[in-house]
PyMOL Python script that loads the backbone (N, CA, C, O; Angstrom):
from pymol import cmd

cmd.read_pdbstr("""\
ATOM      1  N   UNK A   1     148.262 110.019  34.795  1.00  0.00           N
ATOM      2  CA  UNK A   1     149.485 109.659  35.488  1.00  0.00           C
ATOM      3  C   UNK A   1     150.400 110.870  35.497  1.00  0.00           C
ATOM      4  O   UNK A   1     150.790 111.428  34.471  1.00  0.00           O
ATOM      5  N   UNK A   2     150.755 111.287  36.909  1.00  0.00           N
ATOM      6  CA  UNK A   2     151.619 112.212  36.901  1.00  0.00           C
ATOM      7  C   UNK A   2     153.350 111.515  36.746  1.00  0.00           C
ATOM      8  O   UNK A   2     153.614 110.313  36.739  1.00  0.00           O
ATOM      9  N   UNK A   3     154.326 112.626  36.636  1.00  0.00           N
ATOM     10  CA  UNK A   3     155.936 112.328  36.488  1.00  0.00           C
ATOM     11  C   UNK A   3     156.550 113.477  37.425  1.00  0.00           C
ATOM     12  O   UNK A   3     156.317 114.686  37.403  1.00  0.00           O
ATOM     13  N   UNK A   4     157.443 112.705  38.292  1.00  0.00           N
ATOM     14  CA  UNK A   4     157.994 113.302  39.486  1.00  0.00           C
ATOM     15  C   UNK A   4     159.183 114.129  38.579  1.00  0.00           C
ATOM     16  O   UNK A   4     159.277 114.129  37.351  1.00  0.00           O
ATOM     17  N   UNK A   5     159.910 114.711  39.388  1.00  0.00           N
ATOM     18  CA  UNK A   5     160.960 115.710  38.708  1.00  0.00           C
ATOM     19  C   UNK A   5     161.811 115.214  38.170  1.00  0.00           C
ATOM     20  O   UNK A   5     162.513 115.885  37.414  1.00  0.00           O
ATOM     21  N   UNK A   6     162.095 113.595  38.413  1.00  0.00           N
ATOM     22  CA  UNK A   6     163.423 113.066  37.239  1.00  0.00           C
ATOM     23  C   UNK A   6     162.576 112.459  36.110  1.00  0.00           C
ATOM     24  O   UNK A   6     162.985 111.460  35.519  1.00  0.00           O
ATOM     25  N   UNK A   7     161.513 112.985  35.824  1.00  0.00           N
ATOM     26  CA  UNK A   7     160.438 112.340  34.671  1.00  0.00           C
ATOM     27  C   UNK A   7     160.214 111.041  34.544  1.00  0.00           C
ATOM     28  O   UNK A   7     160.083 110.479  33.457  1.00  0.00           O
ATOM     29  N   UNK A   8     160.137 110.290  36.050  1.00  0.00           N
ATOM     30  CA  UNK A   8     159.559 109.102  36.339  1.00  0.00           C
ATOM     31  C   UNK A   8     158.736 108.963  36.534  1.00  0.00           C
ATOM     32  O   UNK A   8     158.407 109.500  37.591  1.00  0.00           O
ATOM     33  N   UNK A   9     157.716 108.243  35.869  1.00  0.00           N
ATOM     34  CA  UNK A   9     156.053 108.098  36.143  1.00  0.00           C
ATOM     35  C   UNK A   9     155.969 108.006  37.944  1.00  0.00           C
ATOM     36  O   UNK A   9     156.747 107.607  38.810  1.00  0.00           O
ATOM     37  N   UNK A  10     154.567 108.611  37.945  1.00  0.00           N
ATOM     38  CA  UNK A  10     154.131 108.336  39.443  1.00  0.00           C
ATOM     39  C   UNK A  10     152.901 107.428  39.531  1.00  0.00           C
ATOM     40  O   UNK A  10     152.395 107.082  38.463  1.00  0.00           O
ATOM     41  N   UNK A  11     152.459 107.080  40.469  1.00  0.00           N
ATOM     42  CA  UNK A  11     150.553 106.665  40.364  1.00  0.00           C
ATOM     43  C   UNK A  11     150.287 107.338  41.562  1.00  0.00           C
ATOM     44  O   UNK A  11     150.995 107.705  42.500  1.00  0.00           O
ATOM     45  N   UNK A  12     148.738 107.431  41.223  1.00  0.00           N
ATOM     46  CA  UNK A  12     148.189 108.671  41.981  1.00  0.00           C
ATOM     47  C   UNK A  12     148.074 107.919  43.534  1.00  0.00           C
ATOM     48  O   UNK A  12     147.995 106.706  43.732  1.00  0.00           O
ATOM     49  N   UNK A  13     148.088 108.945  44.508  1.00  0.00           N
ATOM     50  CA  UNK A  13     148.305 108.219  45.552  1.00  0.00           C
ATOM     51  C   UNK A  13     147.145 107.939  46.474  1.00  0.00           C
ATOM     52  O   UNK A  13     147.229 107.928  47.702  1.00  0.00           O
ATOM     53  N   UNK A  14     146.127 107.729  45.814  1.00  0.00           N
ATOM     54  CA  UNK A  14     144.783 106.938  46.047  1.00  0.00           C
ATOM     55  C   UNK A  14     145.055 105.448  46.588  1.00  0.00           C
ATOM     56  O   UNK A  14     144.777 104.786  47.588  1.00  0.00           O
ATOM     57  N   UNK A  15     145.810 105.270  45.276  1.00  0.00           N
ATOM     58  CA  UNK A  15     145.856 103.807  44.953  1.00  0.00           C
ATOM     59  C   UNK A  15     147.270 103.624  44.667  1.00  0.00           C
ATOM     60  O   UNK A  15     147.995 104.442  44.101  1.00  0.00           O
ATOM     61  N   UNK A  16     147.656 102.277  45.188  1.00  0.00           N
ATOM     62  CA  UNK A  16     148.697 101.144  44.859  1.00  0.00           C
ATOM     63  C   UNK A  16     148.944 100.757  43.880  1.00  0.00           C
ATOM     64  O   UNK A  16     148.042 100.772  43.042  1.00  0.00           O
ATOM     65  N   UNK A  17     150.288 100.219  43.498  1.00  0.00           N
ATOM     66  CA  UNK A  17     150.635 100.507  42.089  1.00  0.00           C
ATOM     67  C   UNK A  17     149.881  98.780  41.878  1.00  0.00           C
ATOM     68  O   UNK A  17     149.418  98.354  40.821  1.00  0.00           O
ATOM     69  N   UNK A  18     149.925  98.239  42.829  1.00  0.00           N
ATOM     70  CA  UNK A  18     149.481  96.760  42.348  1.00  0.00           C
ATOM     71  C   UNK A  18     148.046  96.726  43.088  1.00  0.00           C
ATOM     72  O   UNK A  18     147.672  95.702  43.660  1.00  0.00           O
ATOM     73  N   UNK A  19     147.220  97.960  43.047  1.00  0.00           N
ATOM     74  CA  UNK A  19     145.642  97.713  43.387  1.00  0.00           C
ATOM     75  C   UNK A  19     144.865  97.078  42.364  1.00  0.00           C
ATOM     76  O   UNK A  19     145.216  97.474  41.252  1.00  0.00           O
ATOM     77  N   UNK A  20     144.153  96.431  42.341  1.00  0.00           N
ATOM     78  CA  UNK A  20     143.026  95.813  41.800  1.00  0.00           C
ATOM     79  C   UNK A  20     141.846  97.290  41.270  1.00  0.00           C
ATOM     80  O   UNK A  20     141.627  98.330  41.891  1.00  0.00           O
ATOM     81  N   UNK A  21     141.393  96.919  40.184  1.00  0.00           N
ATOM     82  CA  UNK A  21     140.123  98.261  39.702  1.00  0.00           C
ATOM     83  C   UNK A  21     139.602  97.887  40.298  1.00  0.00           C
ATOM     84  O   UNK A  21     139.691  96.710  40.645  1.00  0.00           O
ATOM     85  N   UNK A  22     138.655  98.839  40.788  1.00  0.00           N
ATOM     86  CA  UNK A  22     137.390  98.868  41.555  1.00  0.00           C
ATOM     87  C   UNK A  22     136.249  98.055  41.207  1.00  0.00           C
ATOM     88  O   UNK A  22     135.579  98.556  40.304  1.00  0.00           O
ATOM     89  N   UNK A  23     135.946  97.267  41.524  1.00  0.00           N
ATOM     90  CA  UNK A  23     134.637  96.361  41.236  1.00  0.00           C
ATOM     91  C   UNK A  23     135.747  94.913  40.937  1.00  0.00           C
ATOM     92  O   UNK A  23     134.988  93.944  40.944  1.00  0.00           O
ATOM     93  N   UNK A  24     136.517  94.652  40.804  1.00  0.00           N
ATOM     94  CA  UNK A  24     137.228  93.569  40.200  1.00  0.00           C
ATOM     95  C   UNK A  24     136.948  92.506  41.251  1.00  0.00           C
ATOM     96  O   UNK A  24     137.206  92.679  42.442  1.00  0.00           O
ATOM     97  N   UNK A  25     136.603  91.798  40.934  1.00  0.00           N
ATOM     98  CA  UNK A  25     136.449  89.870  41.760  1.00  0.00           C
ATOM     99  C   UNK A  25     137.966  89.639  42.492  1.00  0.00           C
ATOM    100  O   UNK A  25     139.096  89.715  42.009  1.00  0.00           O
ATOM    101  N   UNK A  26     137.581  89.380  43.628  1.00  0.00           N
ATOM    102  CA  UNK A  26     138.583  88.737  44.676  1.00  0.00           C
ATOM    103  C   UNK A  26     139.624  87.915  43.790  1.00  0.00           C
ATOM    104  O   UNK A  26     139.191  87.499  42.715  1.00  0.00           O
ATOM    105  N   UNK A  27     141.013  87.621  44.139  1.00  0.00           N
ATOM    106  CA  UNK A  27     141.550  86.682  43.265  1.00  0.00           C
ATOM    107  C   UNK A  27     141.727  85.213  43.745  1.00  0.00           C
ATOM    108  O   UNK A  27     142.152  85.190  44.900  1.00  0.00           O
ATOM    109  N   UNK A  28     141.576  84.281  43.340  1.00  0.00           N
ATOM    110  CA  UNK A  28     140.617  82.992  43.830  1.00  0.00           C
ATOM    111  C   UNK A  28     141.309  82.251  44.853  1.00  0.00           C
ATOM    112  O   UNK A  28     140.736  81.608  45.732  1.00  0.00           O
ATOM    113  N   UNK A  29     143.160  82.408  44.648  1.00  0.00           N
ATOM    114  CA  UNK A  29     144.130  81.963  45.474  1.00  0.00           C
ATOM    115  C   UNK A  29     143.934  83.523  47.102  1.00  0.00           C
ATOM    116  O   UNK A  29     144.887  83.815  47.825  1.00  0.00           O
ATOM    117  N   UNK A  30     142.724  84.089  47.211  1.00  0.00           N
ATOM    118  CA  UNK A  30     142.662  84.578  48.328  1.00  0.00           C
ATOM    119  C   UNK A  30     141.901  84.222  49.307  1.00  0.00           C
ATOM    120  O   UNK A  30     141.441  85.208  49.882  1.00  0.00           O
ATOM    121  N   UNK A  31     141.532  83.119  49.795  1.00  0.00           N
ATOM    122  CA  UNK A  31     140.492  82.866  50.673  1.00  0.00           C
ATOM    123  C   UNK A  31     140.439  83.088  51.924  1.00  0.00           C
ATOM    124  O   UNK A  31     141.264  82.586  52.689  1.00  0.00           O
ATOM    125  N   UNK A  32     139.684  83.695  52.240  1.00  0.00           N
ATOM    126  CA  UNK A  32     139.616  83.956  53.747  1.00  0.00           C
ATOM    127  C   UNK A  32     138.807  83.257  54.497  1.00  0.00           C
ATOM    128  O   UNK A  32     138.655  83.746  55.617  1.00  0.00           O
ATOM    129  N   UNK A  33     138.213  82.262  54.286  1.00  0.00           N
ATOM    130  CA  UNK A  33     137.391  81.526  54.840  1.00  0.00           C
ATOM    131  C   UNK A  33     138.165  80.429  55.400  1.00  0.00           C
ATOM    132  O   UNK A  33     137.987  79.879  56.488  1.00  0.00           O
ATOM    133  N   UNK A  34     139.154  80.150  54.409  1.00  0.00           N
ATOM    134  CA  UNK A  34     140.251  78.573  54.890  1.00  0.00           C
ATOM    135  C   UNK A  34     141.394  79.126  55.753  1.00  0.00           C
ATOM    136  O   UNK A  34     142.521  78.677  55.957  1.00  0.00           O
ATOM    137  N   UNK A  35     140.786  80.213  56.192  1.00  0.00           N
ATOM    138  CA  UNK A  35     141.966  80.856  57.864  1.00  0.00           C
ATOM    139  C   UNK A  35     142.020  79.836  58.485  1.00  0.00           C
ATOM    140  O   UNK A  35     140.998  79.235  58.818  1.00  0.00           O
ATOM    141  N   UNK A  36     143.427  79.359  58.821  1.00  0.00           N
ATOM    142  CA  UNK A  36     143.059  78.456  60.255  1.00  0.00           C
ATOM    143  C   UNK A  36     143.051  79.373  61.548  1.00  0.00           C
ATOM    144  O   UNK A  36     142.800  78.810  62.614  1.00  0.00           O
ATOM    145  N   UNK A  37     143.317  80.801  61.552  1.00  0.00           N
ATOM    146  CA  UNK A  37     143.593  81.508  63.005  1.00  0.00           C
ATOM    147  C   UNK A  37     143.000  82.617  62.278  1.00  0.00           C
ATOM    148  O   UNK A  37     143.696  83.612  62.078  1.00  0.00           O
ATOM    149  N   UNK A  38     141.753  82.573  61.840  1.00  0.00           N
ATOM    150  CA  UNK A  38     141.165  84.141  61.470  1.00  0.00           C
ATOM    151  C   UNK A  38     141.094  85.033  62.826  1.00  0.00           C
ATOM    152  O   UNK A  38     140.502  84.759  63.870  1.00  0.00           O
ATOM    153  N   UNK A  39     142.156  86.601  62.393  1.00  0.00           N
ATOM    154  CA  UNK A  39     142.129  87.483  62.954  1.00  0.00           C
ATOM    155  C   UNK A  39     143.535  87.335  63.795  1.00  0.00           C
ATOM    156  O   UNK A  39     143.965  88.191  64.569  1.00  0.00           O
ATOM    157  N   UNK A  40     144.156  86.096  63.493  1.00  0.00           N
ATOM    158  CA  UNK A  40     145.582  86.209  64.444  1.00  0.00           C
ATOM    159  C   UNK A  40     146.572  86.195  63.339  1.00  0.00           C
ATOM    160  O   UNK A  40     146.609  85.431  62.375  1.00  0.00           O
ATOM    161  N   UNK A  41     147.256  87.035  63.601  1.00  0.00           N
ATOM    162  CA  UNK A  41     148.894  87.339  62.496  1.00  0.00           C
ATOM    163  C   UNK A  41     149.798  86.156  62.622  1.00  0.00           C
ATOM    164  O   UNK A  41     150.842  86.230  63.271  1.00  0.00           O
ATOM    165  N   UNK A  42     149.404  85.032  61.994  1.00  0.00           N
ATOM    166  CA  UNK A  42     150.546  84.457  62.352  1.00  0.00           C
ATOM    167  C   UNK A  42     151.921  84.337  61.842  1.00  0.00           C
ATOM    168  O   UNK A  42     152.826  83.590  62.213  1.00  0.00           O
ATOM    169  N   UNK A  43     151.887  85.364  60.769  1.00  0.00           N
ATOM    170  CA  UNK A  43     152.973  85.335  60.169  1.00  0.00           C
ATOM    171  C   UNK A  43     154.630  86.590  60.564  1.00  0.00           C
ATOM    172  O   UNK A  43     155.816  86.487  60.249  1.00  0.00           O
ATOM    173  N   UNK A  44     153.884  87.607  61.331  1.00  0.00           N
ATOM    174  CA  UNK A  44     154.912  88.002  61.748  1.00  0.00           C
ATOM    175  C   UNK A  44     155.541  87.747  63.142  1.00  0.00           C
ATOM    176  O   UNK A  44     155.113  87.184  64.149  1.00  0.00           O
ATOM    177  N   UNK A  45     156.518  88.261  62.890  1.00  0.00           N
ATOM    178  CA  UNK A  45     157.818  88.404  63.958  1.00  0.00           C
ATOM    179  C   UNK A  45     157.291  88.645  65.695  1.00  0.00           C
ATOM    180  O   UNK A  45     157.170  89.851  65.907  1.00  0.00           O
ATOM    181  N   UNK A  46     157.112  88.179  66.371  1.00  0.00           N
ATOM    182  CA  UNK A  46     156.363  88.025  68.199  1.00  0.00           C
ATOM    183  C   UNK A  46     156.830  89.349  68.429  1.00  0.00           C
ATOM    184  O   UNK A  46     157.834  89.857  67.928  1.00  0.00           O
ATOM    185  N   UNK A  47     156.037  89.864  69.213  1.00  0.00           N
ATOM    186  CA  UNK A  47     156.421  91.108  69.746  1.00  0.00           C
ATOM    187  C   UNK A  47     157.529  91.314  71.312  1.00  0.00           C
ATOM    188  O   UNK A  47     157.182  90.742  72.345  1.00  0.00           O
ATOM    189  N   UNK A  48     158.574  92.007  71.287  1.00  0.00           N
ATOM    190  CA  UNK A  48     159.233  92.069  72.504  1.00  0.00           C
ATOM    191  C   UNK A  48     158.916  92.569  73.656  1.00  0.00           C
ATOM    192  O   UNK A  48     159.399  93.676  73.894  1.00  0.00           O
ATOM    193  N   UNK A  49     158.266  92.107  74.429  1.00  0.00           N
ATOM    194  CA  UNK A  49     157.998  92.962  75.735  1.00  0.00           C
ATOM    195  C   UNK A  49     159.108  93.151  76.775  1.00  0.00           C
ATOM    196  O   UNK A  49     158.898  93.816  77.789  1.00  0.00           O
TER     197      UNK A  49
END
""", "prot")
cmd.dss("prot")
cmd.show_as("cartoon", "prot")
cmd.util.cbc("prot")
cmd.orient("prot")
């Protein structure tokens, strides 16, 4: 772990400070199978044309 110039930890910028290790099992509240609109965003904001 590097420390930026006010000697605040950093994480390397590979990875997210809230990434999962590598090999780690899906977390169980993630299912992607119980999509009701797999592949449509339905959660953001409509776009303005």
């Amino acid at each position: 772990m590097n420390t930026d110039e006010n000697g605040s930890p950093q994480e390397a910028p590979s990875t997210g400070r809230h990434a999962a290790p590598e090999g780690a099992p899906r977390h169980p509240a993630i299912d992607l199978s119980r999509d009701p609109n797999p592949g449509k965003p339905d959660h953001a904001k409509p776009d303005e044309d």
